[in-house]
C-alpha positions as CSV (number, residue, x, y, z in Angstrom):
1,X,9.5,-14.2,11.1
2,X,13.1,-14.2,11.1
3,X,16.0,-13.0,9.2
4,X,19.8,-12.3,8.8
5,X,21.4,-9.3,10.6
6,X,24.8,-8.2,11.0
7,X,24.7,-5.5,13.8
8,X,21.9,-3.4,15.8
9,X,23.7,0.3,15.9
10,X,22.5,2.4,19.2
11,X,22.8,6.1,19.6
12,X,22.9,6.5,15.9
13,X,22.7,10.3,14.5
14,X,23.0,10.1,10.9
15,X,20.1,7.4,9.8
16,X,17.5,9.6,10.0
17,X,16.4,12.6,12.6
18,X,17.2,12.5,16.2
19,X,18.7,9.6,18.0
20,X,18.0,6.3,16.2
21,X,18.8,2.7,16.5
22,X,19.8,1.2,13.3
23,X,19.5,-2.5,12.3
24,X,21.5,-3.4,9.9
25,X,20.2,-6.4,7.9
26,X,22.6,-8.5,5.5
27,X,22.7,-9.0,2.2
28,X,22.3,-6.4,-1.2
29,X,21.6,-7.2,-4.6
30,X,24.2,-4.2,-5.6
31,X,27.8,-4.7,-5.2
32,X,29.1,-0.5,-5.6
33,X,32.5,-0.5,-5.0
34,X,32.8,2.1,-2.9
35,X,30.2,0.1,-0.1
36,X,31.6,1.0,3.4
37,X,29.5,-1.6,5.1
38,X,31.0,-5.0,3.2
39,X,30.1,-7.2,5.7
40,X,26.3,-7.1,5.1
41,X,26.8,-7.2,1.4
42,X,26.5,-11.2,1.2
43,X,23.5,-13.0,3.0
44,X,24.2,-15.4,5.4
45,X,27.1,-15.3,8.3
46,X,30.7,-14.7,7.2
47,X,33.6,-14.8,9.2
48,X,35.8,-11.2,9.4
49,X,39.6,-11.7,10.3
50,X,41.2,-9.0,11.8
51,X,45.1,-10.4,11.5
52,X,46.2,-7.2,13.2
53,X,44.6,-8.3,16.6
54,X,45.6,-11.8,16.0
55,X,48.5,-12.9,19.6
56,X,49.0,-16.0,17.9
57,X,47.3,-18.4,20.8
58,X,46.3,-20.6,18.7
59,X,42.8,-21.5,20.0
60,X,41.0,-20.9,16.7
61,X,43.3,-23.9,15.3
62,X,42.0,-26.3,18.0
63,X,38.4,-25.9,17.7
64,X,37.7,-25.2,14.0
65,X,36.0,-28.4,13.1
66,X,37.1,-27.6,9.3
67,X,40.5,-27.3,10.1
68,X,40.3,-23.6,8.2
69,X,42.6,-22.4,10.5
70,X,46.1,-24.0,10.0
71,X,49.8,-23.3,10.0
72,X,51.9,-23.7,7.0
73,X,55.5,-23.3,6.5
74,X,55.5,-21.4,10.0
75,X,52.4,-18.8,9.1
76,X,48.9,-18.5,10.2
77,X,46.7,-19.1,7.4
78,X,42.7,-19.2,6.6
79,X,41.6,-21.4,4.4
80,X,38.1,-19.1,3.7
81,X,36.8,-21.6,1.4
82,X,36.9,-24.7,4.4
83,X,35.1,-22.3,6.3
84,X,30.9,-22.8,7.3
85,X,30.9,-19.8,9.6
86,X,30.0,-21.8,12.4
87,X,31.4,-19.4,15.2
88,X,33.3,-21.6,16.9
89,X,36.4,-19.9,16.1
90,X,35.2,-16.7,16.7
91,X,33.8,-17.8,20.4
92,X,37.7,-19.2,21.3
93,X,39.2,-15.8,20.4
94,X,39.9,-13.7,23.2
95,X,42.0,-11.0,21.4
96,X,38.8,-10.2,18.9
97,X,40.5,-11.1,15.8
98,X,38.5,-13.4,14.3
99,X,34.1,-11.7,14.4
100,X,31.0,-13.6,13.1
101,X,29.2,-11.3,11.2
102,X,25.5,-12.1,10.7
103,X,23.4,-13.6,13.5
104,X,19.7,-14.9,12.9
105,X,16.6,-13.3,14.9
106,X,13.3,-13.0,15.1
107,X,11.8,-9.1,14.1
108,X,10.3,-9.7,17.8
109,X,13.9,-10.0,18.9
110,X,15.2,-6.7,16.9
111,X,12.7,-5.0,18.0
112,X,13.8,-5.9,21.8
113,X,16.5,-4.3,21.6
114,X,15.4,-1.1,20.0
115,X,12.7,-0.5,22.4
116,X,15.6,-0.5,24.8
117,X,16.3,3.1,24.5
118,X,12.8,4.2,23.9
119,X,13.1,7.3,25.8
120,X,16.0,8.5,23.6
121,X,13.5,8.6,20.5
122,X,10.8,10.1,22.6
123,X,13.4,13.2,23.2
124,X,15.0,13.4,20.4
125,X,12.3,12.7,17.6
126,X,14.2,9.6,17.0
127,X,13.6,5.8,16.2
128,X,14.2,2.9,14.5
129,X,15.9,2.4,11.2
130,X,16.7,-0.3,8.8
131,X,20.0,-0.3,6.9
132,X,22.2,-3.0,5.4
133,X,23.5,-4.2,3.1
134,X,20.1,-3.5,1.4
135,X,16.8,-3.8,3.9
136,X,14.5,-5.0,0.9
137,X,16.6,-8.1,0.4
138,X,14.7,-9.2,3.1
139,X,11.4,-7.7,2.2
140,X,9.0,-9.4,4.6
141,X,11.2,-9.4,7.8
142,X,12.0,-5.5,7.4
143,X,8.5,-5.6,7.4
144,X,7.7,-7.2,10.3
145,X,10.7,-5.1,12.1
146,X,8.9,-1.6,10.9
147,X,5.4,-2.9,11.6
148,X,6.1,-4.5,15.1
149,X,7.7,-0.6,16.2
150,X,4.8,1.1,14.5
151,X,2.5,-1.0,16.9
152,X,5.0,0.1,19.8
153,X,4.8,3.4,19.0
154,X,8.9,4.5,17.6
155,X,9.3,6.6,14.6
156,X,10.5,3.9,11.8
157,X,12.9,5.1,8.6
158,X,14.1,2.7,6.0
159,X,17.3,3.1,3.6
160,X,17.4,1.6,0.4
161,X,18.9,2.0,-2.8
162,X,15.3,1.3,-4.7
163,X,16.2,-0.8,-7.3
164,X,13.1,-3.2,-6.9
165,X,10.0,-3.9,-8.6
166,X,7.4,-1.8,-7.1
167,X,5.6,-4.8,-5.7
168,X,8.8,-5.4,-3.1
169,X,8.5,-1.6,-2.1
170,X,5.1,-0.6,-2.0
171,X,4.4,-3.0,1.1
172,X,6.8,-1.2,3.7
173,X,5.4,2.5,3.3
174,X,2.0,1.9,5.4
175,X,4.3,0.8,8.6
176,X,7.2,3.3,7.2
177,X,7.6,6.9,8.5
178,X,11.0,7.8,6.3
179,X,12.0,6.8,3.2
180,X,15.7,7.6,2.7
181,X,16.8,6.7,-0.8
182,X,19.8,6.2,-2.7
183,X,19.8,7.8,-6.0
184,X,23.6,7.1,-7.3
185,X,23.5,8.5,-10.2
186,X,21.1,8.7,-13.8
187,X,23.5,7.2,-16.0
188,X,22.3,3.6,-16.9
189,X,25.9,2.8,-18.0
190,X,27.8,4.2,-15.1
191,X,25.8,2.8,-13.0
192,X,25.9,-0.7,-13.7
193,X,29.7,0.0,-13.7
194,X,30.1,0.8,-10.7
195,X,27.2,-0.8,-8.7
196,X,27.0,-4.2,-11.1
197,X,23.2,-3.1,-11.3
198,X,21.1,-1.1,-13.8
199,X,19.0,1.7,-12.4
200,X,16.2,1.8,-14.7
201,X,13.5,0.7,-12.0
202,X,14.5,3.6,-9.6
203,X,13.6,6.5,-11.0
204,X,10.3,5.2,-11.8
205,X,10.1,4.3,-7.9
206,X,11.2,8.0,-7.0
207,X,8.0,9.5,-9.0
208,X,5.7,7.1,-7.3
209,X,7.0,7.4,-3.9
210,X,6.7,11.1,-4.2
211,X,2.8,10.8,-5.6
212,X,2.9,8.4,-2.4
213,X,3.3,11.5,-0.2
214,X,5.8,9.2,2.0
215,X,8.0,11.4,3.2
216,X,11.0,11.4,1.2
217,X,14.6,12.3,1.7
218,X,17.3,11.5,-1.2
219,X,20.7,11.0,-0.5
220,X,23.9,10.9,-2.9
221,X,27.3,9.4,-1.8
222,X,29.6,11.0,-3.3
223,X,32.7,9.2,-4.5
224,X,35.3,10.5,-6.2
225,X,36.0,9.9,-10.0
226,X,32.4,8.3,-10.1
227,X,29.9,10.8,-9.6
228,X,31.4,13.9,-7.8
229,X,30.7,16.4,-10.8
230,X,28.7,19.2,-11.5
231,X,27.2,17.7,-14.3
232,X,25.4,14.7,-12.6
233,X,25.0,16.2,-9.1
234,X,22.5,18.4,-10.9
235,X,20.8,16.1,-13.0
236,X,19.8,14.5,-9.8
237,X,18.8,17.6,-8.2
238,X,16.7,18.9,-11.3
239,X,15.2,15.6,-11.5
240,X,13.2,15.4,-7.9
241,X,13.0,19.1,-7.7
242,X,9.3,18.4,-8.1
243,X,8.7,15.9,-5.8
244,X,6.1,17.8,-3.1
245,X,7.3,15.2,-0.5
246,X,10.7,15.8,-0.2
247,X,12.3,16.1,2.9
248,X,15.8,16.9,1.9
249,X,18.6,15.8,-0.7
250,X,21.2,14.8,1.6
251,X,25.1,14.6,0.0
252,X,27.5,11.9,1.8
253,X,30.6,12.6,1.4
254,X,32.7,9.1,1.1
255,X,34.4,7.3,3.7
256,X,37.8,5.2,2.6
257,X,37.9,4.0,6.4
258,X,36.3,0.6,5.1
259,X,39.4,-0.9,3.8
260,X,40.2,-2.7,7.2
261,X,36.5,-4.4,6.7
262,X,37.1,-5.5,3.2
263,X,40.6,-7.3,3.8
264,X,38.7,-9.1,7.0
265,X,36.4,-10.9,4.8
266,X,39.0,-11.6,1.8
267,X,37.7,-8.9,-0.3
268,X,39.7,-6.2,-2.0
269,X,38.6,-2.5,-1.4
270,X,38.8,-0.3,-4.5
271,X,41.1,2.2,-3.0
272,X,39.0,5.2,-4.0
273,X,40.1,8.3,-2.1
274,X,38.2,10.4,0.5
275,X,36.9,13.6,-1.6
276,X,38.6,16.8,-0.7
277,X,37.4,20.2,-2.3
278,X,34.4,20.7,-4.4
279,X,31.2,19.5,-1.9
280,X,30.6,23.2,-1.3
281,X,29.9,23.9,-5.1
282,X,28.1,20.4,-5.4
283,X,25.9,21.3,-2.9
284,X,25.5,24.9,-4.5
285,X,24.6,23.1,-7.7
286,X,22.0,20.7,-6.1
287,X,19.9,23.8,-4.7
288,X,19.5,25.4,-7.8
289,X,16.3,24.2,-8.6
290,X,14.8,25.1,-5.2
291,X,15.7,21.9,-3.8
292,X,16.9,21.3,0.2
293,X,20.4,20.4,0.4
294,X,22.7,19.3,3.3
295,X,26.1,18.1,3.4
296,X,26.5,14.7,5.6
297,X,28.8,15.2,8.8
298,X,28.2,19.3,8.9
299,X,25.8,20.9,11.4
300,X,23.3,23.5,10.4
């Protein structure tokens, strides 16, 4: 079994209780355009240039054998579309401008390199957890990831943003501990704005992962201008209130710090900004109905 990944996080804290490894596999059927992790938004390997780091050696000129890496009228230039993200390129460059994102493995693989700090989880309550882009793009080899650390024993969480037929989901819960879930918002329309997807499979999803009795936690990124109101922070709230399996509804605050990711792959960020004021009354709103609430980033 093998699949696409495009990093394996140690000593994470924030992907689910205690210390955690997160693998981050690539590719996502959404596009929101406020995504902080752009480089696992497409599914194979892509090349990230960081110009910034670039010494001008020249080395990436020599060996790319698409010539995507040429000088015109005296300036360095990629040519994105020559490029096959080979890694050749990448290999040559000792200054760490130019990174190949994506690498294939086997889930045997992954899991090697979680189990390497198996004594963390074992202190901690922590484990393994799957990320992306969108770990149900690759349905059967998050499988194989989640089962083969069941079998050895590690907690296992899985993030996902839910907007699958039931039959893609319903497959990872017997060798899943966690579910974290995305809900963005309720709005059909908004949310095929600003995620280029319509929503209308995931709160069906919701109500039968909380019948599931899968332990549940739902998070909401919050993103200014998009969702960060009153209004649709307790929709959400009022709408799992009921769910008997709910761990916690979890708000994330959102990061602009991603903009040096998108113009490394060609892509333009949206420039939202980093919300200011107002996630004390969100989260005072979300725990009106009796539901758990935490701000992302704040102890207690």
């Amino acid at each position: 079994m093998r699949g696409i990944v495009s990093d394996i996080q140690r000593f994470s804290v924030h992907d689910g209780p205690g210390i955690r490894t997160t693998v981050f596999l690539k590719g996502c059927q959404m596009r929101c355009r406020w995504c902080h992790n752009p480089e696992a938004l497409r599914p194979g390997p892509e090349l990230e240039l960081f110009l910034d780091k670039c010494i001008g050696c020249g080395a990436c000129l020599k060996v790319c054998p698409r010539a995507a890496h040429a000088m015109e009228t005296g300036r360095r230039v990629f040519r994105r579309e020559l490029c096959t993200a080979c890694g050749t390129c990448a290999r040559s460059c000792y200054a760490e401008a130019l990174v190949l994102v994506g690498r294939e493995m086997t889930a045997a693989e992954a899991l090697a390199e979680v189990v390497q700090d198996r004594e963390f989880y074992a202190n901690s309550g922590g484990g393994v957890t799957l990320s992306g882009g969108e770990p149900l793009y690759q349905p059967d080899f998050a499988r194989e990831i989640l089962r083969l650390a069941k079998q050895a024993g590690i907690h296992t969480a899985i993030e996902t943003n839910l907007a699958w037929p039931w039959e893609r989901i319903e497959p990872i819960l017997d060798v899943t501990d966690l579910v974290m879930a995305d809900i963005k918002m309720m709005d059909p329309a908004a949310h095929q704005e600003w995620t280029g997807v319509s929503n209308e499979m995931v709160p069906d999803n919701v109500q039968r992962l909380g019948r599931s009795g899968k332990p549940l936690l739902v998070r909401t990124p919050i993103v200014p201008g998009v969702n960060d109101t009153i209004a649709e922070i307790g929709r959400i709230a009022r709408f799992i209130a009921g769910l008997a399996n709910l761990v916690c509804y979890e708000l994330l605050p959102f990061n602009p710090l991603a903009a040096g990711k998108y113009k490394s792959l060609g892509m333009e960020p949206e420039g939202l900004a980093s919300p200011r004021d107002g996630l004390d009354a969100l989260a005072a709103e979300a725990g009106k109905p009796g539901v758990p609430v935490r701000v992302a980033g704040r102890r207690g």
